[in-house]
C-alpha positions, 0 to 999 in steps of 0.5 A, a space after each residue: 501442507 502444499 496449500 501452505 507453502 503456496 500462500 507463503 510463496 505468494 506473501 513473500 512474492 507480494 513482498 519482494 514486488 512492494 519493496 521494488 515499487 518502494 524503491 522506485 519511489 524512493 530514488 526518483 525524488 519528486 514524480 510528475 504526472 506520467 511518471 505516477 501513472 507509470 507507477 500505478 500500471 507497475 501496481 495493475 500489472 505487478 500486483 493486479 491492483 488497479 490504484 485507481 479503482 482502490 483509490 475509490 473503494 470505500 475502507 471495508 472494500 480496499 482492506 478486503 481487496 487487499 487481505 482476502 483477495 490479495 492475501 497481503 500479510 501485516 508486514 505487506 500492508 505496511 509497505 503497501 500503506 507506505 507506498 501509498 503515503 511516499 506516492 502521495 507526497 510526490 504528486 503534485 495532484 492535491 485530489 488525488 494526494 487526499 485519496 492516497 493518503 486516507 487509503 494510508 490511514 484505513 491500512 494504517 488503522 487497520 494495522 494498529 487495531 489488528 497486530 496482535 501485540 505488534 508495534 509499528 512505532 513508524 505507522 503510529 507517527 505517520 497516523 499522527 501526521 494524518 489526523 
């Protein structure tokens, strides 16, 4: 029972911490260069994801890197995949626009494939968006 309340907290700190990093994306509307890598040292030093090497992980290896290492539930790969997408849309950086958004579509695929009954009608339309 310990050992399960241990991997609860740490999904709900993984949470609380995307849905800060959404937030910041959110309010501060078009990013430029220094402010994405503020944003992506926020991911090293609050999560321990370095994006830049997540960026060039292949599918299997960043899903890995996010469940098994980081123990990120459905609802955390969610908000991950959509930080990655809303990031995405506020670089003016087209390489690594394309990066950030095929790391989306593997989360988002994975989610589809893997939600046991879930429907997450706002991964579909962005799916659709990305194919």
């Amino acid at each position: 029972m310990p050992q399960e309340d241990k991997f609860k907290r740490e999904i709900d700190r993984i949470g609380l911490v995307l849905a800060k990093l959404l937030d910041l994306l959110l309010d501060k509307g078009r990013f430029n260069n220094g402010e994405v890598a503020y944003f992506m040292q926020q991911c090293k030093t609050a999560l321990n994801i370095d994006i830049d090497k997540f960026l060039h992980m292949d599918k299997e290896a960043g899903l890995d890197l996010l469940i098994k290492d980081h123990q990120f539930s459905n609802e955390n790969l969610r908000n991950f995949g959509h930080m990655l997408y809303d990031l995405a849309h506020k670089t003016d950086d087209e390489n690594q626009k394309e990066l950030l958004l095929n790391k989306a579509l593997h989360i988002y695929e994975y989610l589809v494939n893997n939600s046991k009954g879930t429907l997450y009608l706002d991964v579909l339309y962005r799916m659709k968006e990305l194919q």
